[in-house]
Backbone as CSV, one residue per row, in Angstrom:
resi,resn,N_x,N_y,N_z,CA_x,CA_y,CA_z,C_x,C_y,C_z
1,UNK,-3.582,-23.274,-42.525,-2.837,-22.543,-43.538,-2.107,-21.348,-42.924
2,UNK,-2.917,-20.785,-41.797,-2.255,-19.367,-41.514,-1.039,-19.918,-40.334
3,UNK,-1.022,-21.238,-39.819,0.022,-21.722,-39.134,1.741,-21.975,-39.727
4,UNK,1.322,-22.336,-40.862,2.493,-22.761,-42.213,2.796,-21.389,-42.397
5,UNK,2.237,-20.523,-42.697,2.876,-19.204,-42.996,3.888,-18.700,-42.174
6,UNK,3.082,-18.515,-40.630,3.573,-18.135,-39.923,4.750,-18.521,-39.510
7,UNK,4.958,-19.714,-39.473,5.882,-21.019,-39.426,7.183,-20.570,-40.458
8,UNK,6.492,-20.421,-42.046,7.792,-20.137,-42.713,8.238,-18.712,-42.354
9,UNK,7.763,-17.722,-41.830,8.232,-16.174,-41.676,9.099,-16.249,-40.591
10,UNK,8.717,-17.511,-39.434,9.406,-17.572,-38.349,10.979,-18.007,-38.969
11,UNK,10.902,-18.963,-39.731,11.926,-19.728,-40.332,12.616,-19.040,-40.845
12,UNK,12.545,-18.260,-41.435,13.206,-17.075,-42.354,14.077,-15.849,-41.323
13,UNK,13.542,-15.601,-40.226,14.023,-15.367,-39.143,15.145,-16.357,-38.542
14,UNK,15.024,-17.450,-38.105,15.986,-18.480,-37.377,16.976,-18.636,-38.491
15,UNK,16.879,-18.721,-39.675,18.036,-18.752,-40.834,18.707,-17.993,-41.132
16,UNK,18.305,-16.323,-40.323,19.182,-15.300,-40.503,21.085,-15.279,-40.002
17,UNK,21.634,-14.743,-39.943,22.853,-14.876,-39.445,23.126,-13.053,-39.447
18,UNK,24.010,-12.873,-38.133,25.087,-11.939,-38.305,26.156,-11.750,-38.847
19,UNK,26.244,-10.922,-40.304,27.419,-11.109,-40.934,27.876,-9.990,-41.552
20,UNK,29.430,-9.380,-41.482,30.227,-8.240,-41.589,29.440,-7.686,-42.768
21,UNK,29.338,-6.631,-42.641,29.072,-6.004,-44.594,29.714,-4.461,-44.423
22,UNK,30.474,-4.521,-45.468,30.835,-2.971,-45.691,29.918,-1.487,-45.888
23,UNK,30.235,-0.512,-44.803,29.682,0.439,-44.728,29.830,1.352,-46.146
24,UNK,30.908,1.352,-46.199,31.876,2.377,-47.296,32.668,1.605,-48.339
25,UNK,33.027,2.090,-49.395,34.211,0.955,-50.163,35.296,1.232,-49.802
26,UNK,35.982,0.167,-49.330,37.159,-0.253,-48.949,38.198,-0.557,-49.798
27,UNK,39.096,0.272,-50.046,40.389,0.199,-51.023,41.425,-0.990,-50.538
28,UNK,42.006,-1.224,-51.524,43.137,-2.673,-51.351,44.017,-2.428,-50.218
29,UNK,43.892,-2.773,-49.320,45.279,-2.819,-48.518,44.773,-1.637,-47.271
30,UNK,43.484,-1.240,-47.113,42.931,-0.198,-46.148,42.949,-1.100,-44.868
31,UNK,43.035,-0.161,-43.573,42.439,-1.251,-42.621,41.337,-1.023,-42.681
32,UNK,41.047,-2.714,-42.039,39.237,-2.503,-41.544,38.682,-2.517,-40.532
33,UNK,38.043,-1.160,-40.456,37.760,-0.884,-38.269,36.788,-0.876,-38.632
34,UNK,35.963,-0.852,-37.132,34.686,-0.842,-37.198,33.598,0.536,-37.796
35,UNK,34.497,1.593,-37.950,33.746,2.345,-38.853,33.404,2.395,-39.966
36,UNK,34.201,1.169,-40.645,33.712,1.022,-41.789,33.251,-0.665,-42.624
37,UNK,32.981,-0.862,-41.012,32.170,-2.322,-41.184,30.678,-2.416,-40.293
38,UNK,30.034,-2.780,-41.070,28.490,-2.753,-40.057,28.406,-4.047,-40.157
39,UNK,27.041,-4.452,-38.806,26.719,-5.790,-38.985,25.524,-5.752,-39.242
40,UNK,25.210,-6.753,-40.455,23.570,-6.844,-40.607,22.898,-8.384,-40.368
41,UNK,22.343,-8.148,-40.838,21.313,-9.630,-40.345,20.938,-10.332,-41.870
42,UNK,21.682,-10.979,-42.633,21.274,-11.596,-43.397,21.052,-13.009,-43.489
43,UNK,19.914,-13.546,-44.642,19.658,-14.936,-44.759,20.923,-15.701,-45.140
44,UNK,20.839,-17.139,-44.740,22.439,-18.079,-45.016,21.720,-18.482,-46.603
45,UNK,20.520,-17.978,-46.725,20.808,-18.168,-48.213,21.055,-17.365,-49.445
46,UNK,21.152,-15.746,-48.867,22.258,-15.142,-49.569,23.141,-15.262,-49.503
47,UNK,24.154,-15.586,-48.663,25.798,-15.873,-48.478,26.202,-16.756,-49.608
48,UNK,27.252,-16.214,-50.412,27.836,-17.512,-51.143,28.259,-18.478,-50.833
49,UNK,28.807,-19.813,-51.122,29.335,-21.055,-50.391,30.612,-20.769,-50.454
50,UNK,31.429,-20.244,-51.563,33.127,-20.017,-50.861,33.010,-18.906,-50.013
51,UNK,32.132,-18.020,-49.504,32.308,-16.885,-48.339,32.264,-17.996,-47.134
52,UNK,33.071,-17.686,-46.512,33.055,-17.738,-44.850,33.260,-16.325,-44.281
53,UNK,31.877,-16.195,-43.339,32.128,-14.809,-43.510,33.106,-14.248,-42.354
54,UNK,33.411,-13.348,-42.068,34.350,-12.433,-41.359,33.463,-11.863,-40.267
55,UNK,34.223,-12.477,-38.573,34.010,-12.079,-37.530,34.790,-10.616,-37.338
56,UNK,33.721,-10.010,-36.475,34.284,-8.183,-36.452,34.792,-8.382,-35.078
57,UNK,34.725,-9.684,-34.103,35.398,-9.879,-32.918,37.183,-9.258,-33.241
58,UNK,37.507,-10.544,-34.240,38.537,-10.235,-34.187,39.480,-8.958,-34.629
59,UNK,38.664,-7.480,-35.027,39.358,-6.207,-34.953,39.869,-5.764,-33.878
60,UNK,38.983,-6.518,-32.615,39.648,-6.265,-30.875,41.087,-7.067,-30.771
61,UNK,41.478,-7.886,-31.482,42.691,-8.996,-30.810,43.554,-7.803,-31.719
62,UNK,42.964,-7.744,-33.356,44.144,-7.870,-34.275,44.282,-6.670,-35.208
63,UNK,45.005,-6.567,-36.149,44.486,-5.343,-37.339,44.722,-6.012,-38.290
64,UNK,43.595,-5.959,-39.369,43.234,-6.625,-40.460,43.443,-5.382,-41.546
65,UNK,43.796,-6.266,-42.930,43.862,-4.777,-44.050,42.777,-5.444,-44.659
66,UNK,42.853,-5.109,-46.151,41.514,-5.368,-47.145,42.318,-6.037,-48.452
67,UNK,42.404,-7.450,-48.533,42.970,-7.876,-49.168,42.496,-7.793,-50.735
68,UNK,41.922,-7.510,-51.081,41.071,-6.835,-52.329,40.096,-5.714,-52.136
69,UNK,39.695,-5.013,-53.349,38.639,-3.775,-53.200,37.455,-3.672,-52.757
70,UNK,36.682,-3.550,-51.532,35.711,-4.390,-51.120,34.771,-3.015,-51.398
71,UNK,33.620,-3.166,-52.391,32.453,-2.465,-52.114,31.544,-2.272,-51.362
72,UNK,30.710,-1.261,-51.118,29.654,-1.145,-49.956,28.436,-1.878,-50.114
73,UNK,28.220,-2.311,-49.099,27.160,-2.794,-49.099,27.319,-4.583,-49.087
74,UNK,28.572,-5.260,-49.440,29.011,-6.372,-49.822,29.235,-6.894,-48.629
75,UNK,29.374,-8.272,-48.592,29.612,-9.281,-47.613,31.461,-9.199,-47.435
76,UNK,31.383,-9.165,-46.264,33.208,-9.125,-45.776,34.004,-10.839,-45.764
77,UNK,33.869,-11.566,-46.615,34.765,-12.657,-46.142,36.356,-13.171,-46.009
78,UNK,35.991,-14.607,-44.875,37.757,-14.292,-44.661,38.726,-14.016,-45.538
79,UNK,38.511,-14.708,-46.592,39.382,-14.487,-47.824,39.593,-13.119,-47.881
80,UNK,39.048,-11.520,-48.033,39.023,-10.176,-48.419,39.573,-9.616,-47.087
81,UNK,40.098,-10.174,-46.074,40.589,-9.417,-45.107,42.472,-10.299,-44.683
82,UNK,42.848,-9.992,-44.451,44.284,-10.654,-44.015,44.881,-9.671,-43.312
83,UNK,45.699,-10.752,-42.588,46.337,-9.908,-40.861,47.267,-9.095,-41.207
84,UNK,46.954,-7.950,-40.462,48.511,-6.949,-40.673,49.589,-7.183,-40.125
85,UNK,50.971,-7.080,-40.474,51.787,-7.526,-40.208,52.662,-6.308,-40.350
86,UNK,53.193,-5.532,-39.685,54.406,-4.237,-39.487,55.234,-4.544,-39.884
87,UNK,56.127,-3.732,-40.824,57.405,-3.780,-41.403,58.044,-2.968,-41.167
88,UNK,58.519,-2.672,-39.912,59.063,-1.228,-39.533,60.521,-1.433,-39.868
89,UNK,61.401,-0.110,-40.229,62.686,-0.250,-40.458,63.518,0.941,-39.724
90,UNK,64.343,0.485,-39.436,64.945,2.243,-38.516,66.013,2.045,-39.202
91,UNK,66.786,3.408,-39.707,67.749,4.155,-40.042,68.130,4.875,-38.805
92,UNK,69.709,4.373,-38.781,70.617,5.462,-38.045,71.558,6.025,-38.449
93,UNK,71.839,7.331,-39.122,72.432,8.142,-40.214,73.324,8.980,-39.043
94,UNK,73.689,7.941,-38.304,74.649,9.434,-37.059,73.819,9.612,-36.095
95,UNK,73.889,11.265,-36.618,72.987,12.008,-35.634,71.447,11.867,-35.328
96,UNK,71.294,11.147,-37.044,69.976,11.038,-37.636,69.557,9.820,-37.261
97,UNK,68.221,9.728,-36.886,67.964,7.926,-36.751,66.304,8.369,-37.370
98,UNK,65.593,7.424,-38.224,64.622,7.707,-38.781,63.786,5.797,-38.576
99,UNK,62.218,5.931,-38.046,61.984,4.919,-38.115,60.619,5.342,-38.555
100,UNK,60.454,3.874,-39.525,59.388,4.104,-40.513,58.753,2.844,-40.917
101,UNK,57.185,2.596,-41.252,56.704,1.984,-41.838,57.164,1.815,-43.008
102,UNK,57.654,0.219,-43.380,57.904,0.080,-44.926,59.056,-1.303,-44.563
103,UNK,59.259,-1.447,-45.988,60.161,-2.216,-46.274,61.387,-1.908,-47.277
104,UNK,62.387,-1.700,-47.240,63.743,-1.628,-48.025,63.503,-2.249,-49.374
105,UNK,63.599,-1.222,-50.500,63.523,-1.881,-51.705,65.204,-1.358,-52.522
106,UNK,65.848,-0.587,-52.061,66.945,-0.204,-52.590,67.855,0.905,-51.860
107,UNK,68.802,0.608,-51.588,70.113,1.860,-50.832,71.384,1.705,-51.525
108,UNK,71.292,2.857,-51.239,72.806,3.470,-51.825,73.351,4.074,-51.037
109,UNK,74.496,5.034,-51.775,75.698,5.945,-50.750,74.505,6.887,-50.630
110,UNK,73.669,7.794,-51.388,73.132,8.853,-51.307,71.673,8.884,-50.248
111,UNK,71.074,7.630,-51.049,69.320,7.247,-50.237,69.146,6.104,-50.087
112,UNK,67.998,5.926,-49.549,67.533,4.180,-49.192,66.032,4.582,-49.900
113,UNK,65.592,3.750,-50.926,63.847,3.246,-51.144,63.489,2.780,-50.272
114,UNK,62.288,2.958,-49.983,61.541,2.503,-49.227,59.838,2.383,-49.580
115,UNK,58.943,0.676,-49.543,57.878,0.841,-49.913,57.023,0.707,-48.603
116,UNK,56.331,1.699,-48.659,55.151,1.831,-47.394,53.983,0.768,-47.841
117,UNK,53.195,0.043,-46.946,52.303,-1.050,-47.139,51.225,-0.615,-48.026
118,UNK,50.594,0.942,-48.259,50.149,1.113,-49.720,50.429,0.856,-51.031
119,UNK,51.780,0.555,-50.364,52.457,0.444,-52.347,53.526,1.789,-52.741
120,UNK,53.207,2.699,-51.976,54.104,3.872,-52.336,55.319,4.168,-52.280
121,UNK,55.995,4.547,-53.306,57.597,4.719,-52.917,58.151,5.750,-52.030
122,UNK,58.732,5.485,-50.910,59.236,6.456,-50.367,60.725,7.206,-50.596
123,UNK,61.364,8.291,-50.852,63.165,7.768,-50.730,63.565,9.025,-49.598
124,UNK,64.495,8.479,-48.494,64.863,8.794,-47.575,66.547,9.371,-48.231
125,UNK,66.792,10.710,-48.029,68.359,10.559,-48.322,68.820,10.580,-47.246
126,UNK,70.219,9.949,-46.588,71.016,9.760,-45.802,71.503,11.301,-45.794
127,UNK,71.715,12.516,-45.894,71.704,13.580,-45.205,70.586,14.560,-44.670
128,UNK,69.793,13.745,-44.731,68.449,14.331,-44.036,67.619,15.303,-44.926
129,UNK,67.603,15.566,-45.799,67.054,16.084,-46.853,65.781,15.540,-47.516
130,UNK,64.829,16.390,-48.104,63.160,16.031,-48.544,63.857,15.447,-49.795
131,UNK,64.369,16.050,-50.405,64.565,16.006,-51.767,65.987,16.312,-52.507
């Protein structure tokens, strides 16, 4: 009897896995570095079946954002992370040349919109001016 026990505690061990879990909550569209991903040791029979979970290898190749709001303490899967991809745009106003994260949502004679990968509107005026 005390062999079977031992046997299943061992088992429970060998079924564990290394898998991403959030340190902190992670807002939509944050990157995800390793400060705010830990690795723990959980059973494959907590993991859900649509999670595949998320290797922290690949923060060394790539930069990943947070494709939804990921809470702490939660399992990181591939689905909740997607590759970053730069949208840089340069303005050359003359004298002026301005290069920036974002993408062109509207220009005119006066300014150009611009949305930064948070979502935020930026507007640049073509005489160099905040406002």
């Amino acid at each position: 009897m005390k062999i079977f026990i031992i046997l299943f505690i061992l088992y429970g061990f060998l079924d564990a896995k290394n898998i991403a879990v959030a340190k902190k909550n992670i807002s939509f569209k944050d990157f995800l570095t390793t400060e705010n991903i830990d690795i723990a040791h959980i059973d494959t029979k907590d993991i859900p079946r649509t999670c595949v979970p998320f290797e922290v290898e690949k923060l060394n190749t790539h930069q990943y954002t947070a494709s939804k709001y990921i809470r702490s303490g939660s399992i990181i899967c591939e689905k909740d992370a997607s590759l970053y991809e730069s949208k840089e745009v340069l303005f050359n106003f003359g004298s002026i040349e301005i290069k920036t994260d974002g993408e062109i949502v509207n220009e005119n004679d006066d300014f150009i919109t611009i949305k930064k990968h948070d979502g935020s509107i930026h507007r640049i005026f073509k005489d160099g001016r905040e406002r």
